[in-house]
ZAVEXFI-207035 format. One line per field, with one value per residue: x, y, z of N, C-alpha, C, O, CB in turn; residue number from 1. Coordinates in steps of 0.02 Angstrom, whole numbers, always signed. Atoms other than C-alpha are relative to their C-alpha. Glycine has a CB too. Layout:
// residues N
n.x	c(X/...)
n.y	c(Y/...)
n.z	c(Z/...)
ca.x	c(X/...)
ca.y	c(Y/...)
ca.z	c(Z/...)
c.x	c(X/...)
c.y	c(Y/...)
c.z	c(Z/...)
o.x	c(X/...)
o.y	c(Y/...)
o.z	c(Z/...)
cb.x	c(X/...)
cb.y	c(Y/...)
cb.z	c(Z/...)
k	c(NUM/...)
// end
This chain:
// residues 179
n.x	c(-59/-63/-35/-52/-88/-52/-5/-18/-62/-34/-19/-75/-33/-44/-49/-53/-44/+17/-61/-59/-35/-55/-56/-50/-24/-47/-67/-14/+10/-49/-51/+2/+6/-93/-52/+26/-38/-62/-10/-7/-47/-56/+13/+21/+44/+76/+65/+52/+45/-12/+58/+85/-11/+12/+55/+55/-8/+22/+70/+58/+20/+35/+88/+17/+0/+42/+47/-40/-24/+61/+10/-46/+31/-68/+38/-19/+59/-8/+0/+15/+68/+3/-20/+41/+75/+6/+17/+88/+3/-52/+20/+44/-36/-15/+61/+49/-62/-4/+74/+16/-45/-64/+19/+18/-65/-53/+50/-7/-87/-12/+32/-14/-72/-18/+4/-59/-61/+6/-8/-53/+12/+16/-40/-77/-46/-80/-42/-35/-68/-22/-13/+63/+22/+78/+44/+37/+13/+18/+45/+54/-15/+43/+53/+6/-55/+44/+18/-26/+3/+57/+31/-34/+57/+64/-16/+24/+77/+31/+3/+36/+78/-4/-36/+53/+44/-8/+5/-79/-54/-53/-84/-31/-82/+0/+67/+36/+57/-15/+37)
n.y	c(-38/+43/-64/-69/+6/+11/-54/-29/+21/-6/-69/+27/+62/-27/-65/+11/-8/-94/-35/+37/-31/-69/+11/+0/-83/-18/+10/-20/-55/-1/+23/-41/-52/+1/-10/-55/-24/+35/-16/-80/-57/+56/+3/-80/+26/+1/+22/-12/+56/+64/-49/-9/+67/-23/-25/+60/+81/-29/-26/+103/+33/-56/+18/+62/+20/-16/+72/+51/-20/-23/+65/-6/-19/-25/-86/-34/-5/-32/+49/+0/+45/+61/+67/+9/+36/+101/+37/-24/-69/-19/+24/-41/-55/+8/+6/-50/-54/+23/-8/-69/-53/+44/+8/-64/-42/+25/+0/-68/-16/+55/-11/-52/+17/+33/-58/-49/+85/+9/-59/-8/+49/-17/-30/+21/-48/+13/-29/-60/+15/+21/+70/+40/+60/-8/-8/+16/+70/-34/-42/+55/+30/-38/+32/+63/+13/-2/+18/+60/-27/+9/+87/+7/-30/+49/+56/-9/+15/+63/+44/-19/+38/+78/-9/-33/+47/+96/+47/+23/-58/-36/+18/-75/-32/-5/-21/+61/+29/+61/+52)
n.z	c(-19/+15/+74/-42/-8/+74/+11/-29/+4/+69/+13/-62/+30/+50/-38/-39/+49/+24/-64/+18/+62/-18/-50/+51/+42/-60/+7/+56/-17/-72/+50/+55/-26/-6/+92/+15/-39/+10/+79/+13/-35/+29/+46/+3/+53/-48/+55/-11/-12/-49/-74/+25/-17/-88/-39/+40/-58/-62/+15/+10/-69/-56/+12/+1/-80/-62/+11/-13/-81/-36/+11/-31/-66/-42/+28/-61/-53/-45/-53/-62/-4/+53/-49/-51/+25/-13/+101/+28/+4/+58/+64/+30/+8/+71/+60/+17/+46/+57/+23/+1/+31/+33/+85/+63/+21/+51/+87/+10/+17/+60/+48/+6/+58/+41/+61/-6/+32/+53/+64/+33/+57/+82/+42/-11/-27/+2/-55/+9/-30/+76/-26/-13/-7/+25/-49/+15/-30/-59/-14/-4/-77/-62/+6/-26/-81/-39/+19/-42/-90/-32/-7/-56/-33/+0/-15/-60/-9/+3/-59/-70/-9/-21/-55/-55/+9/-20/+49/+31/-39/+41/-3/-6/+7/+70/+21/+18/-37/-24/+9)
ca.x	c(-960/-833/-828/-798/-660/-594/-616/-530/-390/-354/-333/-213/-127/-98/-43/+76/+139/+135/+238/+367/+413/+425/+539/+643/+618/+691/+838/+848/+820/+965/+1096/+1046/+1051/+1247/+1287/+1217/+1341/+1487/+1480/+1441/+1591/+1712/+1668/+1589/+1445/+1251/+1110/+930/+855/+940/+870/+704/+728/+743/+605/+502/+551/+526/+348/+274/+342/+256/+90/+96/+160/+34/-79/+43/+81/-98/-140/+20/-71/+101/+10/+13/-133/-171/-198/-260/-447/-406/-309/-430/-588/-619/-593/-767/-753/-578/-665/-797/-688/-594/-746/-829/-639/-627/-798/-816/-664/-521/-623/-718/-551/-460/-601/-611/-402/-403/-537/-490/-296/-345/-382/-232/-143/-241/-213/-28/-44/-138/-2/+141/+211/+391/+502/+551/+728/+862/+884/+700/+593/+409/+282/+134/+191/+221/+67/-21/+42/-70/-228/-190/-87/-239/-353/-239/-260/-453/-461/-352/-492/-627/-523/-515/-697/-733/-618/-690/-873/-821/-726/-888/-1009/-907/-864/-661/-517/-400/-206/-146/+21/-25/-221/-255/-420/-390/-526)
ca.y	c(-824/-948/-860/-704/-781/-834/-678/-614/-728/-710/-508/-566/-679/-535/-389/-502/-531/-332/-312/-441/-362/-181/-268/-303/-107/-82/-149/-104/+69/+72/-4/+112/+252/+207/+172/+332/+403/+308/+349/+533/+582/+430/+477/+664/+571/+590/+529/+613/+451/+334/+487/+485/+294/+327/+416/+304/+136/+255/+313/+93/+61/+213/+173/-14/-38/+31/-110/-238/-120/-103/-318/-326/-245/-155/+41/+190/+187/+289/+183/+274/+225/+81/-39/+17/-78/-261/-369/-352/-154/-165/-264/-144/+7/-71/-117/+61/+156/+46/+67/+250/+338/+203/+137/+283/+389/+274/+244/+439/+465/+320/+398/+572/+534/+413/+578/+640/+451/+463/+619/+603/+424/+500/+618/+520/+626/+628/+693/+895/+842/+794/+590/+583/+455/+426/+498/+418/+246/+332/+432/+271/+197/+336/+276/+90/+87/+172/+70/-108/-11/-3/-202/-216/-121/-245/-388/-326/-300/-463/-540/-425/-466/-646/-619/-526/-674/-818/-875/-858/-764/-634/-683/-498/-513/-531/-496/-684/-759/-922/-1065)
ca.z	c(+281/+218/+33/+120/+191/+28/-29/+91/+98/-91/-61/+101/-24/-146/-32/+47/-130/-165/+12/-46/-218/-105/+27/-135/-206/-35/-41/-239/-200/-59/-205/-338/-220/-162/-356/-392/-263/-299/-490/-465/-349/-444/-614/-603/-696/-634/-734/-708/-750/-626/-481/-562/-536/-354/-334/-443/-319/-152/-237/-274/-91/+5/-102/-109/+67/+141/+93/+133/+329/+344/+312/+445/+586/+576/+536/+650/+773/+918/+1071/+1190/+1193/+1076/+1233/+1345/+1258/+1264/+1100/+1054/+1072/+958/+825/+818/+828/+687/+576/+598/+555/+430/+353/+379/+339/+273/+106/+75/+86/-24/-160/-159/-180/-311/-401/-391/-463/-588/-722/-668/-720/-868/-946/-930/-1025/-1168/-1194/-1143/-1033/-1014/-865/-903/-834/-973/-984/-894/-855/-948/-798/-840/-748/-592/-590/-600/-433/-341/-407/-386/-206/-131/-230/-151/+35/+9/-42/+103/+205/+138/+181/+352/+371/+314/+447/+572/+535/+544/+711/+784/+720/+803/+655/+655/+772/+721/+729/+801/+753/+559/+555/+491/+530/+611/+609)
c.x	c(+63/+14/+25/+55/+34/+14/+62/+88/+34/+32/+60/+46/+57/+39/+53/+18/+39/+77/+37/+34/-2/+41/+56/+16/+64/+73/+39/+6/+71/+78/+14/+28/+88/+16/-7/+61/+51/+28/+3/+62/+53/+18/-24/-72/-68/-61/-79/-46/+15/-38/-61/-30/-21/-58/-69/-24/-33/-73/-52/+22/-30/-67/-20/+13/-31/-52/+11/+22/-67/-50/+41/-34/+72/-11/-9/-83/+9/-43/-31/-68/+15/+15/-40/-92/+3/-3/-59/+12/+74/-20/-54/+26/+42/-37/-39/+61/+7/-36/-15/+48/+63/-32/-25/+62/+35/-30/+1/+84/+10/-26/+4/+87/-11/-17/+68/+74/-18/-3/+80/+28/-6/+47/+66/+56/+79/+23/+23/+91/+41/+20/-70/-25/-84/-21/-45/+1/+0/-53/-59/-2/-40/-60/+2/+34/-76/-68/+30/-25/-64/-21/+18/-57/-46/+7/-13/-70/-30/+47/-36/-82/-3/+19/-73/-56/+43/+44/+102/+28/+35/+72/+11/+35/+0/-79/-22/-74/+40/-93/-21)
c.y	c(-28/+35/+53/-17/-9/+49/+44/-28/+9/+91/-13/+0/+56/+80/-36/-3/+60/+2/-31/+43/+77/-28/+5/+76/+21/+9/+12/+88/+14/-3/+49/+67/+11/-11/+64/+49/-8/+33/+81/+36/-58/+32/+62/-19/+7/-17/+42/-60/-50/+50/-19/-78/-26/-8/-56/-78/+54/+28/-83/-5/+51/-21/-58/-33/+20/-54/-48/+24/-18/-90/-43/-2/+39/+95/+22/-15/+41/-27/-2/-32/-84/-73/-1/-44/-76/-33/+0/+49/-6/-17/+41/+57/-1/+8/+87/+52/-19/+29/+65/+38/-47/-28/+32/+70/-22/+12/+80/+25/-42/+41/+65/+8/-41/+60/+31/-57/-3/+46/-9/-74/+44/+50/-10/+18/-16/+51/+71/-3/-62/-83/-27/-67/+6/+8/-25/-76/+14/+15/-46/-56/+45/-15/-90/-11/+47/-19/-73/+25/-8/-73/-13/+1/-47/-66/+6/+9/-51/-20/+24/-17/-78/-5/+17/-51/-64/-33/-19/+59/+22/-14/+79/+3/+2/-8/-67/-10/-58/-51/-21)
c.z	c(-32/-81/+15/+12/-47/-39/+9/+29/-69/+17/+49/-58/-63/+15/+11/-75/-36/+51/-26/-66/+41/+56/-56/-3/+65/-2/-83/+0/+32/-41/-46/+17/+2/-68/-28/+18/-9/-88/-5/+33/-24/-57/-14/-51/+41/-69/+28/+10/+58/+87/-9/+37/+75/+30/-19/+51/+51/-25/+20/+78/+55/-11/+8/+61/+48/+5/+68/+100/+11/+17/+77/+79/+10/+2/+61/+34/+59/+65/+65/+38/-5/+55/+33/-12/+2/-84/-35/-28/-68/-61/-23/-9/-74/-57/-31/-29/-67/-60/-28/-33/-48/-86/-21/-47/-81/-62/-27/-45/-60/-52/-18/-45/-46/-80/+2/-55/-61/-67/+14/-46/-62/-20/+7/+32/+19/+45/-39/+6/-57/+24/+54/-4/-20/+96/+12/+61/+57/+20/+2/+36/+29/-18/+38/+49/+29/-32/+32/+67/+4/-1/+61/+52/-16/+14/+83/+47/-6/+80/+70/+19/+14/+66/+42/-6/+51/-12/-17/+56/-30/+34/+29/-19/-74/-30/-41/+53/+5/+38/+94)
o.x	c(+112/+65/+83/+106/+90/+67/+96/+134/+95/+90/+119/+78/+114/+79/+103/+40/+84/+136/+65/+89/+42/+65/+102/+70/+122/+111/+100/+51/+102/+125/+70/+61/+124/+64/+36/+86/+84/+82/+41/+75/+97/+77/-7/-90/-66/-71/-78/-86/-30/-73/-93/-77/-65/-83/-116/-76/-92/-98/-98/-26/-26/-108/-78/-19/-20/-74/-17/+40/-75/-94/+13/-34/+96/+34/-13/-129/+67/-101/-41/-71/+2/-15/-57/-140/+50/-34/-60/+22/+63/+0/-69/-1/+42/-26/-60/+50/+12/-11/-33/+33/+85/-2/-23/+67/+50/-12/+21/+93/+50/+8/-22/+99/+43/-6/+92/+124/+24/-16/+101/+77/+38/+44/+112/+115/+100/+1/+57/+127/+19/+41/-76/+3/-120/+6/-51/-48/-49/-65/-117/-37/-56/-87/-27/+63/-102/-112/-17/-62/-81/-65/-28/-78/-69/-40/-55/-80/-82/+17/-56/-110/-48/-18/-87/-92/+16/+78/+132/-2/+54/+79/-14/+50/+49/-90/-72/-87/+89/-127/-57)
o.y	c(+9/+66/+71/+7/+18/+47/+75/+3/+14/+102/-5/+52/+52/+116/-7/+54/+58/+13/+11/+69/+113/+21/+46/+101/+42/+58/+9/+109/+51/+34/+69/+101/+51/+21/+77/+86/+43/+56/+114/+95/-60/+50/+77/+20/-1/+1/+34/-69/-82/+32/-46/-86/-62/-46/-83/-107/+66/+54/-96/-16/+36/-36/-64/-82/+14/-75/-58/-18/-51/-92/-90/-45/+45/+132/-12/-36/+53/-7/-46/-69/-129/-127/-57/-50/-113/-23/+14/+47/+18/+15/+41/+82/+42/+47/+103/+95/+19/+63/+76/+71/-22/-15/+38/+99/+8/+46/+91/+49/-20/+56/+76/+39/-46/+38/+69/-52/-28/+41/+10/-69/+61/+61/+27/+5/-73/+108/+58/+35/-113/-99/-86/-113/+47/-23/-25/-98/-8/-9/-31/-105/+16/-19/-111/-64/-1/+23/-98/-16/-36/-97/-34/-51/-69/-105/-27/-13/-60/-22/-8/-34/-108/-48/-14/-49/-117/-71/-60/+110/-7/-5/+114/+62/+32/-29/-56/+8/-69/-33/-69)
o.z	c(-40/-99/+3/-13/-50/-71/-33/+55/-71/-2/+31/-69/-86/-16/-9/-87/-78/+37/-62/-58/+18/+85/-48/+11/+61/-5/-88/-36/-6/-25/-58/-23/-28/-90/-70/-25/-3/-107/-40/+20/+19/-59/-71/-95/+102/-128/+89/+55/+85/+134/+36/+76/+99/+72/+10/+65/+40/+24/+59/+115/+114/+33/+28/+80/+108/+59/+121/+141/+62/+60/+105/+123/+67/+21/+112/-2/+76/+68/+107/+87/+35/+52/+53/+26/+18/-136/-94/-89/-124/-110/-83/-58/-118/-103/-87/-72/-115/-105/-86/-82/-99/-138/-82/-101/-133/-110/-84/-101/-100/-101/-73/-97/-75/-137/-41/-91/-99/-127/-40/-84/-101/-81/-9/+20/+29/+39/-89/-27/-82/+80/+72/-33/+8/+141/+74/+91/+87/+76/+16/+26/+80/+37/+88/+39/+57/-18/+62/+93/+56/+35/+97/+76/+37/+15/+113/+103/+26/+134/+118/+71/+45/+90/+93/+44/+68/+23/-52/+72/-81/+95/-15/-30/-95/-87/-76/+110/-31/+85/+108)
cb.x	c(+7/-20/-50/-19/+26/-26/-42/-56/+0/-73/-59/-1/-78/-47/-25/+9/-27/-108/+2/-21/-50/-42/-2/-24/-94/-6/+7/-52/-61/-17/-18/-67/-49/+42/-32/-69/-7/-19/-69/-65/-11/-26/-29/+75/+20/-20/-14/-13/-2/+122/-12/-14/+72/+8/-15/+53/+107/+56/-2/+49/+68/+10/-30/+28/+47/-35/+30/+73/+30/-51/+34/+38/-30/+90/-86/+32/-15/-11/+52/+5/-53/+73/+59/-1/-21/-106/+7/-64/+13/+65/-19/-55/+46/+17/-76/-54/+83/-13/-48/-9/+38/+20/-29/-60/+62/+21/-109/-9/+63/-42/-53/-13/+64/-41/-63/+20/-14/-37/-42/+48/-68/-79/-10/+23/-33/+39/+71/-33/-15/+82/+81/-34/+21/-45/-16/+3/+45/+21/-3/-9/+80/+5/-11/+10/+121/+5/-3/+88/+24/-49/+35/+54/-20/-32/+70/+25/-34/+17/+70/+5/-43/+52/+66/-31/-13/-41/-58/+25/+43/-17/+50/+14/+73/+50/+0/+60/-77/+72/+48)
cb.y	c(+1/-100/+35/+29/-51/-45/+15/+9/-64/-12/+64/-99/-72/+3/+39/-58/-25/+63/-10/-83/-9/+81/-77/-35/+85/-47/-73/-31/+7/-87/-60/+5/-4/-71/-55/+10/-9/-97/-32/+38/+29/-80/-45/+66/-81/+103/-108/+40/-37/-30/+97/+3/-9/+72/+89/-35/-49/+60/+34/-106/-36/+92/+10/-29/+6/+75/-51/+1/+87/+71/-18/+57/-70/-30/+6/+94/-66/+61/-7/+60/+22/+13/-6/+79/+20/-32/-84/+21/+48/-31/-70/+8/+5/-49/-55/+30/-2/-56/-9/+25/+54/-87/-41/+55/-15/-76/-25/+31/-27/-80/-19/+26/-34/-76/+65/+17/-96/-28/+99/+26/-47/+32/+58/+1/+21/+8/-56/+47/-34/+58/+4/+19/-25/-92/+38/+5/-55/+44/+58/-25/+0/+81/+6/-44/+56/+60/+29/-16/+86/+43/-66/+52/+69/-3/-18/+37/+27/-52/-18/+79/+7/-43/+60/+86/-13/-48/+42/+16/-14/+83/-24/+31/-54/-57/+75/-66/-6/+26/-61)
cb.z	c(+76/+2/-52/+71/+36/-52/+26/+35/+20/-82/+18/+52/-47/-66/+76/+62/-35/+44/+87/-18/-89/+31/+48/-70/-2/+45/+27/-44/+40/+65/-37/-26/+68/+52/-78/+37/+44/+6/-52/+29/+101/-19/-10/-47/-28/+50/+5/-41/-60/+2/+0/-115/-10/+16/-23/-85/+32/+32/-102/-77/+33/-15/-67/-49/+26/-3/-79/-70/+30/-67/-83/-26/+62/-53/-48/-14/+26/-24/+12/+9/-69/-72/+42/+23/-84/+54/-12/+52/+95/+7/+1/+29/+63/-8/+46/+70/+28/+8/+56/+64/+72/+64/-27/+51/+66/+5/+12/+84/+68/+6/+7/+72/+29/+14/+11/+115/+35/+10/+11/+55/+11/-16/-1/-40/+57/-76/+27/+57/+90/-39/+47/-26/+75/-62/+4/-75/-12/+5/-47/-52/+34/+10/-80/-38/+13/+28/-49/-2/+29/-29/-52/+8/-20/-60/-29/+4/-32/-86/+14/+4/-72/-41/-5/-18/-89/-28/-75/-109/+49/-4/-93/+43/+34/-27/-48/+9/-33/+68/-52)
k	c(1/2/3/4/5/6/7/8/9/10/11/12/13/14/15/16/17/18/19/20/21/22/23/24/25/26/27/28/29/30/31/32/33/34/35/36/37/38/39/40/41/42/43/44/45/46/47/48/49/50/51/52/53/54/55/56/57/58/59/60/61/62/63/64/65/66/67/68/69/70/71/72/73/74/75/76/77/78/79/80/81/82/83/84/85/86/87/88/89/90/91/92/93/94/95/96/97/98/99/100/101/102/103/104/105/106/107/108/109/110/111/112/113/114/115/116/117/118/119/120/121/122/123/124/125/126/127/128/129/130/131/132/133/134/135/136/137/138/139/140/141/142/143/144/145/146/147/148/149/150/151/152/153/154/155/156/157/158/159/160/161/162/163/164/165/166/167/168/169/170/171/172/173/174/175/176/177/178/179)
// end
């Protein structure tokens, strides 16, 4: 089990690094947005690309923070069953949502947009909108952000199979195994 864990701490190790660079977009996003604002009603000036920009940051932290929410234990859930079961019952409730619908979904959504990421590569696609922004890099955050969410998902399964063996407890407030 202990490789698993390592496993499973390296994917930890690199969502949380994922979430950290979108806490940044965050607050980069938020700046750009008010300069955006400031310049267009100062200056009568608007750029397409610095919007595009925008959307581009608010696209990596919707796809890549879901990882990084979902590693968290900070993701929506619906509670009603879920409090009423005994830690046992939550770790298996987890393991089988997990299992069943959370990494097959993702692998599915990954693998279904990555033709979509890779035909606008091969032709380089470029924003319709004047001063655009190449498309291609965008369009290749929806493959890999639900592609991070399903490692995510296999990290969580590992600690949960470890959790149901014995072999380690789960931290609730940040889904660590603990020794």
């Amino acid at each position: 089990m202990r490789p698993l864990l390592a496993i499973s701490t390296a994917i930890d190790r690199l969502n949380e690094k994922v979430g950290n660079i979108c806490n940044i977009l965050v607050l980069a996003a938020c700046l750009l947005s008010a300069a955006n604002a400031m310049i267009r009603y100062a200056f009568s000036y608007s750029s397409n690309g610095w919007l595009e920009a925008q959307w581009y940051m608010f696209a990596v932290i919707v796809m890549f923070g879901a990882s990084y929410t979902f590693k968290r234990n900070e993701h929506v859930r619906v509670e009603i069953i879920y409090l009423m079961l005994s830690e046992r019952g939550q770790l298996w409730l987890d393991l089988i949502g997990t299992l069943v619908f959370l990494i097959p979904a993702c692998l599915l959504l990954s693998y279904l947009s990555w033709s979509m990421f890779s035909n606008s590569y091969a032709i380089g696609e470029m924003s319709n909108n004047a001063g655009g922004l190449l498309r291609w890099p965008i369009k290749f955050v929806l493959p890999a952000g639900f592609f991070m969410l399903a490692l995510q998902g296999i990290s969580e399964v590992i600690k949960r199979i470890a959790a149901l063996q014995g072999a380690t407890t789960i931290d609730a407030k940040y889904e660590r195994p603990t020794q």
